[in-house]
C-alpha positions as CSV (number, residue, x, y, z in Angstrom):
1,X,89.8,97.9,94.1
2,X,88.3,101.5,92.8
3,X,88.4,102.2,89.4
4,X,90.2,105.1,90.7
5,X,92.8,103.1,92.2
6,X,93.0,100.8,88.8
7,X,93.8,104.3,86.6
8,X,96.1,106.1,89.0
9,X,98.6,102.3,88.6
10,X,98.2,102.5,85.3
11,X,99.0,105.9,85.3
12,X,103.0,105.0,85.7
13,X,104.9,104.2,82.6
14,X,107.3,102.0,85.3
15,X,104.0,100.1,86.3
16,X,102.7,99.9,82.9
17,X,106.0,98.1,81.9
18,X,105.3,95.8,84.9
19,X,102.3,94.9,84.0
20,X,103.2,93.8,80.2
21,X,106.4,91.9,82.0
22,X,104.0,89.8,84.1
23,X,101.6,89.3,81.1
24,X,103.9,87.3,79.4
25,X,104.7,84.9,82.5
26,X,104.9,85.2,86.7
27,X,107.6,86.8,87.4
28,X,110.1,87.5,90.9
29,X,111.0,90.6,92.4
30,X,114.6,90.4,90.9
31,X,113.6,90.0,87.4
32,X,111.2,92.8,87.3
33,X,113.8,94.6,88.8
34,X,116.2,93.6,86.2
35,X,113.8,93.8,83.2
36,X,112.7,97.6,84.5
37,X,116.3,98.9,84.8
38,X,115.0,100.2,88.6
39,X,116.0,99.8,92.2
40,X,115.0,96.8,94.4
41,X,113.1,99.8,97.0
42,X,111.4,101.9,93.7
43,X,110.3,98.7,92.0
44,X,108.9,97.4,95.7
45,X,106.4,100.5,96.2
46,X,105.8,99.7,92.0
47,X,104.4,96.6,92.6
48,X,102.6,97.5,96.0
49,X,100.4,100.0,94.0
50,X,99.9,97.3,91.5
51,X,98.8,95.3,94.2
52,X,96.7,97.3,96.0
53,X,94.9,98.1,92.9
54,X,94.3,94.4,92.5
55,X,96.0,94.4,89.4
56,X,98.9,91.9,90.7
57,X,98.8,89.0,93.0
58,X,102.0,88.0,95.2
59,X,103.1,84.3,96.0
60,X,105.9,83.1,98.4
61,X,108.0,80.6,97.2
62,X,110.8,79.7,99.4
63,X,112.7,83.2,99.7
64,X,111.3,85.0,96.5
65,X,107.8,86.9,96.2
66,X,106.8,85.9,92.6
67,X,104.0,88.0,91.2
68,X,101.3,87.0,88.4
69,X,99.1,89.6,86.9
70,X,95.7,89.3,87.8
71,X,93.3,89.0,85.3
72,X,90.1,90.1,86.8
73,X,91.2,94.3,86.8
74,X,91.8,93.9,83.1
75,X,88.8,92.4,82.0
76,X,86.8,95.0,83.9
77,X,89.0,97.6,82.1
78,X,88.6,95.7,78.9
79,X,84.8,95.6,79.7
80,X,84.7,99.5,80.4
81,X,86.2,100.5,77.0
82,X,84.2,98.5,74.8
83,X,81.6,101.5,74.3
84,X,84.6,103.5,73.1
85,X,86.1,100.6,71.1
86,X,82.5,101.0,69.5
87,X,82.6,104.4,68.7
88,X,86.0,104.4,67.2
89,X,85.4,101.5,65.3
90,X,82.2,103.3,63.6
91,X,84.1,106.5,63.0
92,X,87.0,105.2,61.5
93,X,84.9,103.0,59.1
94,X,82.8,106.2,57.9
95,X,86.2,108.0,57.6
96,X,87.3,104.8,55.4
97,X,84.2,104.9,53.2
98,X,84.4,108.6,52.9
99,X,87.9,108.5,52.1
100,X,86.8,106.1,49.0
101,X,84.0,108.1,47.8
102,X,86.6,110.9,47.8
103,X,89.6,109.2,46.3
104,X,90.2,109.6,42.4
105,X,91.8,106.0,42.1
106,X,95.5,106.9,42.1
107,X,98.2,106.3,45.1
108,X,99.4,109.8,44.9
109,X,98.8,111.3,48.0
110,X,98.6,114.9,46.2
111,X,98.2,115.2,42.9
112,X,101.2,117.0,40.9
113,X,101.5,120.7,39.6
């Protein structure tokens, strides 16, 4: 898996809808299919970028493929953005505090003519 690979599946708004399916539970082909509104062939080729970007895995069971989301790409992800999460986090909190040195005490968003 490339990190390259990882962004361009997440890229989809189909895959990303995937992907929050199979975080709530495992999930077969026909139920993403159902849940995503696609066809059986589009949702396929869905879920083999998923999988090729190791963000799925794929079990047989009896007739049905039933894929789980793989944790492992999303912590990694998780682990990338943390600097950002950071940065936000800082800004946002000196906008806050600015905000309140700022504020004259009332809820009016503008005061009145």
């Amino acid at each position: 898996m490339s990190d390259a690979s990882l962004w361009t599946a997440l890229a989809d708004p189909h895959r990303r809808a995937i992907v929050a399916l199979l975080l709530e539970h495992p999930r077969p082909v026909g139920e993403i299919v159902e849940a995503c509104g696609l066809s059986q062939p589009s949702t396929s080729k869905h879920l083999k970028v998923l999988r090729e970007a190791g963000l799925v895995r794929v079990r047989q069971d009896a007739q049905r493929r039933v894929y789980a989301l793989d944790p492992a790409p999303i912590a990694a992800l998780d682990a990338w953005l943390a600097p950002y999460r950071t940065l936000w986090n800082t800004s946002l909190d000196g906008l806050g505090r600015r905000l309140d040195e700022t504020s004259d005490g009332t809820d009016e968003p503008f005061p009145e003519d």
